[in-house]
LOLUMLUM-304321 format. One record per residue (C-alpha): residue in three letters; y, x, z. Coordinates in steps of 0.25 Angstrom, whole numbers, plus 5000, padded with zeros to 4 digits. Example, Ala and Ser with C-alpha at 12.3 -4.5 7.8 and 13.67 -1.06 7.14 Angstrom:
2
R   drenro     yy     xx     zz
R      ala   4982   5049   5031
R      ser   4996   5055   5029
//
This chain:
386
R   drenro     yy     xx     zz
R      unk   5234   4547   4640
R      unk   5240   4535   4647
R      unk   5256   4532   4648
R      unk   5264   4527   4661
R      unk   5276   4527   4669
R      unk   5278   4531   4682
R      unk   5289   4522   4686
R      unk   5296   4528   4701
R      unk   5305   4524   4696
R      unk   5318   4531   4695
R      unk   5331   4525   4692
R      unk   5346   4527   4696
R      unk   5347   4526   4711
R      unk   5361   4520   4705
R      unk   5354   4507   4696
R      unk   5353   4494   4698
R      unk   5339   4493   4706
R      unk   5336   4480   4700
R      unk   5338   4483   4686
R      unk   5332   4496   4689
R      unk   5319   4490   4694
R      unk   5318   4479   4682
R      unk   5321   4491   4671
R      unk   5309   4498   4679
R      unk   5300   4485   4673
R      unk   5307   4483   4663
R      unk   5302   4496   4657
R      unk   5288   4495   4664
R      unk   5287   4484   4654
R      unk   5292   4492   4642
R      unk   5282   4500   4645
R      unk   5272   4492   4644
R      unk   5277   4487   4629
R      unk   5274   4503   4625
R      unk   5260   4503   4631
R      unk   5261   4514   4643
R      unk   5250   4512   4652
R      unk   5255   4511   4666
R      unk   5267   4511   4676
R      unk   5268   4514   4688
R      unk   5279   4513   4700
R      unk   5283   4522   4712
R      unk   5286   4517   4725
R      unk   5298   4523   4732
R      unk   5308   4520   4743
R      unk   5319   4529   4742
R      unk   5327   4537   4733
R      unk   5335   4526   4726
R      unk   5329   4529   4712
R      unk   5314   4525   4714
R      unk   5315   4511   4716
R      unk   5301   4505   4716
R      unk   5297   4503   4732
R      unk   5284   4495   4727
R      unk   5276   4497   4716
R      unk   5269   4484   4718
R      unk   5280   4478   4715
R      unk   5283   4484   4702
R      unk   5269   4483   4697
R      unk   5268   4467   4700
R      unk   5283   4467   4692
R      unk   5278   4475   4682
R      unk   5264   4467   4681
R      unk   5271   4455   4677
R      unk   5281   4462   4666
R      unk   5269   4469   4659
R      unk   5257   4468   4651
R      unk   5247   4483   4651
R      unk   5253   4492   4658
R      unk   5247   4498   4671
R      unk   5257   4496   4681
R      unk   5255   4504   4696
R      unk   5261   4511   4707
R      unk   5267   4525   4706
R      unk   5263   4524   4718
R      unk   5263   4515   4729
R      unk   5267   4525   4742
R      unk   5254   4523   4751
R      unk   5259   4531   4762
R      unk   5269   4520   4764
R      unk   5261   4506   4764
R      unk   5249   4500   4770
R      unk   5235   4502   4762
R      unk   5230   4487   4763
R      unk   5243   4481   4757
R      unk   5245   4491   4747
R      unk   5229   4489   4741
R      unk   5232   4477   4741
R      unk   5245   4475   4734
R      unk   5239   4484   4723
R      unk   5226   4477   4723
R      unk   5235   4462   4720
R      unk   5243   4472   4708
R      unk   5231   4475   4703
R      unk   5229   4459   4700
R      unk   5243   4458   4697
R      unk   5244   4467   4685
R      unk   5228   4463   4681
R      unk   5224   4476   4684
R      unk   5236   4483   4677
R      unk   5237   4492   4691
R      unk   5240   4507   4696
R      unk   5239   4510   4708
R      unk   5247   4523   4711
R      unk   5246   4530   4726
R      unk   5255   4541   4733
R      unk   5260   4543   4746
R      unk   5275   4542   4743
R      unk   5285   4551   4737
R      unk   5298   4551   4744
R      unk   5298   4555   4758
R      unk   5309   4548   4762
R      unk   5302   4535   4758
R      unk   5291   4538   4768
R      unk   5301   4542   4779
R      unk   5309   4529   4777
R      unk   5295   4522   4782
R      unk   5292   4533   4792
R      unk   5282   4541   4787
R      unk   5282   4555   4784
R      unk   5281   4563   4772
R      unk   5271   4570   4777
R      unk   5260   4558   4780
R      unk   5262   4551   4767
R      unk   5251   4557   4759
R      unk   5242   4555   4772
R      unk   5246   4541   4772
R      unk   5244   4539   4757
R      unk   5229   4543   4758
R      unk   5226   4535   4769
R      unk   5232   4523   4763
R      unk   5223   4527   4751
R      unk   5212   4528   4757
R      unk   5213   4513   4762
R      unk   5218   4509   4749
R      unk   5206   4514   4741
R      unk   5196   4505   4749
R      unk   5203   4494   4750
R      unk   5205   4494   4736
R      unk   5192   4498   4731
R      unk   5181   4493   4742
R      unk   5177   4479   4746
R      unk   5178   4485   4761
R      unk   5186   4482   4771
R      unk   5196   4494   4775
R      unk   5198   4500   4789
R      unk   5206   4510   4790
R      unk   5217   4515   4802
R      unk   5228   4527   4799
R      unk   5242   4528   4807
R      unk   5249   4520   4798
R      unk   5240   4510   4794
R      unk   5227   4501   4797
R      unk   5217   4494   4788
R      unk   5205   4485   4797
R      unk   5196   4480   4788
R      unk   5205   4477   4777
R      unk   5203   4473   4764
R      unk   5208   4467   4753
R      unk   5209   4453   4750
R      unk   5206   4456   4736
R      unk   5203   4467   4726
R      unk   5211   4472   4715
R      unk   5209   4467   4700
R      unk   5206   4480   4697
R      unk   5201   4495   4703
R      unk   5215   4500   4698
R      unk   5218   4514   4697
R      unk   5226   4519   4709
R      unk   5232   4532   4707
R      unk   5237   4545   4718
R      unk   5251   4551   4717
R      unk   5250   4565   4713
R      unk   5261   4576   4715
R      unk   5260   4590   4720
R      unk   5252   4587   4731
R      unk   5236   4587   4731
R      unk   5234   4574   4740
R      unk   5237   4566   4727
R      unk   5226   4570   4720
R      unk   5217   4572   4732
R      unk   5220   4556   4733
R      unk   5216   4553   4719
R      unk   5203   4562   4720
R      unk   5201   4555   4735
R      unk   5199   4540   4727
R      unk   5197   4543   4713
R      unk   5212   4539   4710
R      unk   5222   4542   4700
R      unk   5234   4553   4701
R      unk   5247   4550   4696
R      unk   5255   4564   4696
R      unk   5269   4561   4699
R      unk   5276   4573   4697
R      unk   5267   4578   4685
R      unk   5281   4584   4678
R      unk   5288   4591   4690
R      unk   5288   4604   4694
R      unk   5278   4602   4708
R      unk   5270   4590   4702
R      unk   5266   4598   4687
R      unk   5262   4610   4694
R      unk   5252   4600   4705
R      unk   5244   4594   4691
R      unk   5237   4606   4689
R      unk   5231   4602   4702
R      unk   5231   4587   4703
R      unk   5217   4585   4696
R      unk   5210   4595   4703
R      unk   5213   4589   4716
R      unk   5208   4576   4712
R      unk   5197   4582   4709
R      unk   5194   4589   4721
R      unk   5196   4577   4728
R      unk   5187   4569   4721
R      unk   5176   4576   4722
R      unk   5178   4580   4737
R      unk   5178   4563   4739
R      unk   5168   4561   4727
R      unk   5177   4553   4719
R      unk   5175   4552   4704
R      unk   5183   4565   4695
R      unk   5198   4561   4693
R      unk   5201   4557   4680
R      unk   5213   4563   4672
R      unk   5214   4552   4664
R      unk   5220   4544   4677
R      unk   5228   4557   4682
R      unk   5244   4552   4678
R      unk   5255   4563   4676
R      unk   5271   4557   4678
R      unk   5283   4565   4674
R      unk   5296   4560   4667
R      unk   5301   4560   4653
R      unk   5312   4553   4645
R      unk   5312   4554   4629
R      unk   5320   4552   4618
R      unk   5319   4553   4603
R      unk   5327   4566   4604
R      unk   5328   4577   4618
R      unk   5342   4576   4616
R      unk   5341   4560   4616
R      unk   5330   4561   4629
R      unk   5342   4571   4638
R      unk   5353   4560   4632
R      unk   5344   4549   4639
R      unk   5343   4553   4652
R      unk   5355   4557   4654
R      unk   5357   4542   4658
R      unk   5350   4545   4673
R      unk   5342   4557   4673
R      unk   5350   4566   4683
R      unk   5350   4556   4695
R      unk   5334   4553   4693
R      unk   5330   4567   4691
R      unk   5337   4573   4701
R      unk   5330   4564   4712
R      unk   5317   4565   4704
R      unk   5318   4580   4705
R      unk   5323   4582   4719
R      unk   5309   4573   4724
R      unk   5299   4581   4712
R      unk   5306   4595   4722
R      unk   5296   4587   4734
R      unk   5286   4591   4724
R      unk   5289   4604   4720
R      unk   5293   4609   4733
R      unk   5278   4605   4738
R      unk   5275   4615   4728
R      unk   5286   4625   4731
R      unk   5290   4624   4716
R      unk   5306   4626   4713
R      unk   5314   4615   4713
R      unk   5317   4607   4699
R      unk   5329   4603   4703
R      unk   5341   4614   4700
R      unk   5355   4611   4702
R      unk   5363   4614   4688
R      unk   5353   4610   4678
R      unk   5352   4595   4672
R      unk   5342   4586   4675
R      unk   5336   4588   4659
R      unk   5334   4602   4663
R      unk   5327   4600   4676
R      unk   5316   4591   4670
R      unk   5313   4595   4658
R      unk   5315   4612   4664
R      unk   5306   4607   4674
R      unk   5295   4600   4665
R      unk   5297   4588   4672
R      unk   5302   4578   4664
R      unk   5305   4576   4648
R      unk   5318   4572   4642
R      unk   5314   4573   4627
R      unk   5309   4567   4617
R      unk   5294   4562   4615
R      unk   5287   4577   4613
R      unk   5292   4582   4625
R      unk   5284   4570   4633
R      unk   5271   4573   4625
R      unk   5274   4589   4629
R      unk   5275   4586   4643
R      unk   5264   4578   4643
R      unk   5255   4587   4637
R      unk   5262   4598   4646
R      unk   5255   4589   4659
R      unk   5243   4588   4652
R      unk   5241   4602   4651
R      unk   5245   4604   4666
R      unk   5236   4593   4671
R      unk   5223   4597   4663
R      unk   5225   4581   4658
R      unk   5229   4567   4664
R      unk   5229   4553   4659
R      unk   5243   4548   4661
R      unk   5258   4551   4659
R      unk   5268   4545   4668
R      unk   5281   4544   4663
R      unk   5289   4545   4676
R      unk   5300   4532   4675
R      unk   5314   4535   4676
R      unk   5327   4533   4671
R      unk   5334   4545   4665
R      unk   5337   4537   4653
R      unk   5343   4522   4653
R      unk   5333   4512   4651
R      unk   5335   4513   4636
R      unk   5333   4527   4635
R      unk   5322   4527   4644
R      unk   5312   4515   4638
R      unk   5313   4523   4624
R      unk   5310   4535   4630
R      unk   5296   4527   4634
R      unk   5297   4520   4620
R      unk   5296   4535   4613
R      unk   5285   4540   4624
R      unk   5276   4526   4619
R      unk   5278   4530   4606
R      unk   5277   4545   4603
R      unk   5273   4553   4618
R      unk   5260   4543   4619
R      unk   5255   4543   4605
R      unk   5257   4558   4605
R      unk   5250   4561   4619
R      unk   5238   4552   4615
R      unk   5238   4557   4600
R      unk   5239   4544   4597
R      unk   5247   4547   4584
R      unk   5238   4558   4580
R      unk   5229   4551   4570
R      unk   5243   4546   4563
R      unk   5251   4559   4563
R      unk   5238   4567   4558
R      unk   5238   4556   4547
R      unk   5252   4559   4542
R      unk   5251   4571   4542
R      unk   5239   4572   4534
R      unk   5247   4561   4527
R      unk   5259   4572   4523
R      unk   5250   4583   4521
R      unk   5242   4577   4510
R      unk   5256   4569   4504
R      unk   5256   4578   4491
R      unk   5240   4576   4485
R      unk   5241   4561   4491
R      unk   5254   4558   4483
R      unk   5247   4564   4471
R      unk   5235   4557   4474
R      unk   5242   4543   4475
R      unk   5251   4547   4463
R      unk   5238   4548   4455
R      unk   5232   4537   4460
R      unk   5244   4528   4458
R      unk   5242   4534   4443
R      unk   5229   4531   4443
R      unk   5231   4516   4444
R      unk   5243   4515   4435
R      unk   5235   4522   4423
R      unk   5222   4513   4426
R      unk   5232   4502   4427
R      unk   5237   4506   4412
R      unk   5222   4506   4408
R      unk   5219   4494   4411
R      unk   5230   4487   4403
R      unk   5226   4495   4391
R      unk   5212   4486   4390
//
């Protein structure tokens, strides 16, 4: 299993946006000093907490601050921008980060985003798929593109030049089934955002098969799980105790906005409401299953947890936030390199199965080494006898 962040992101709507924005990259490079694979970063336009209006411009920062890490959008809001000039500021990224590209897609999260720039809710995901649609040739045939919608015209356009790479570009996923219908459509990725709420977990058990279906109907390749990304939020500590103490720090303004947009989700489902007035919000996400604040075992449980709900996927997400001060919140990513990776990828298996077996032969191996060291001394003592 691969390792990212799903970076939004979300900060006190009371911080200092500039040093909000360079803590964002400052830990974007932290990250790529404890080897996760990717990060990618939302696109929003109100709210006050979601910061990032253009991921672009994040990746081309980023680009220049790190060395391996995959670096994308989580995701760009085609319902909102033309096709040409989207394809083609991802296709000059591409080259920017030599190849180190995500390309994430979705049709916008906030409605009050789209109704600042006049459109409704209710054409987003229509316009998303158009706008994909164009995208996918102009990025991945040599033809030139004519294409005419009510908000936007192509006549025979084409890119000046291609991308480094084919990089992988990936479809929003939530509760609805025109995410994965999408990915199915053109053989894309799915990033599910809301793997960990109460709407979003229930919708997995559904994601793949869509796909699916939708491949075959457009004779697409089989989706692959191993590009099927699963985000949800954790914040660990040494101890659970230690974890609750951490976020204490900003956890009730974040959650209670994070909670109040998951309801969209939940409501499309008509699930309950999450959010309850009287309880903390430590007891609304961990009650809820939609986040961990604890120590390194409960992030490979909840892991496992989506696993088993999804039949399998290839990446986990953290969701970026800050519940915790920044201190808090980089060793919390420090103790998921070191223990939640290794133990989801069994990468310490060999080593724990060889102390083990270490402990359990401890008595006859002291005796067999106490012998032996005998054995030396008294061959040693033989010799000086000659």
């Amino acid at each position: 299993m691969r390792f990212g962040l799903f970076l939004s992101p979300f900060h006190s709507a009371r911080a200092n946006t500039t040093r909000a924005l360079h803590r964002d990259l400052d830990l974007i490079e932290h990250l790529d000093r404890l080897g996760f694979d990717e990060v990618v970063f939302g696109e929003h336009h109100s709210g006050g907490m979601e910061l990032i209006p253009a991921p672009d411009l994040f990746i081309a920062a980023a680009a220049r601050r790190t060395e391996r890490i995959v670096l994308g959008s989580g995701v760009v809001s085609l319902a909102y921008h033309n096709p040409f000039l989207t394809a083609e500021r991802y296709a000059t990224l591409d080259h920017l980060t030599n190849g180190r590209l995500l390309m994430g897609v979705g049709p916008g999260a906030l409605p009050q985003d789209a109704l600042m720039m006049g459109i409704h809710p209710n054409d987003q995901r229509r316009r998303m798929e158009e706008c994909l649609d164009a995208i996918m040739q102009l990025l991945r045939t040599d033809d030139p593109v004519t294409m005419k919608t009510d908000w936007f015209e192509l006549n025979e356009a084409i890119l000046q030049f291609k991308p480094m790479t084919e990089f992988e570009i990936a479809t929003v996923c939530v509760v609805s089934p025109s995410g994965p219908a999408l990915a199915g459509k053109h053989n894309l990725s799915m990033i599910s955002t809301a793997a960990t709420t109460e709407g979003g977990f229930a919708a997995l058990a559904n994601h793949m098969s869509i796909a699916e279906e939708a491949a075959d109907r457009y004779g697409q390749p089989k989706p692959k799980r191993e590009n099927w990304r699963l985000v949800g939020p954790m914040h660990i500590a040494e101890t659970r105790e230690q974890a609750e103490k951490d976020v204490g720090y900003g956890m009730d303004e974040m959650v209670a906005q994070w909670l109040r947009i998951t309801e969209v989700w939940a409501a499309a489902l008509n699930k309950p409401s999450r959010y309850q007035e009287g309880k903390t919000s430590i007891q609304m996400v961990q009650e809820s299953g939609a986040g961990i604040i604890g120590t390194p075992d409960d992030a490979v449980q909840q892991i496992l947890r989506l696993e088993e709900q999804t039949g399998g996927f290839g990446t986990y997400m953290l969701m970026g936030h800050e519940w915790a001060n920044p201190e808090a919140t980089n060793r919390s990513f420090e103790l998921f390199a070191e223990y939640v990776i290794p133990e989801v990828n069994r990468q310490s298996k060999r080593k724990i199965d060889s102390q083990n077996g270490f402990f359990e032969f401890l008595d006859e191996g002291r005796e067999l080494g106490a012998n032996a060291v005998r054995q030396a001394i008294a061959n040693y003592d033989a010799r000086k006898s000659f």
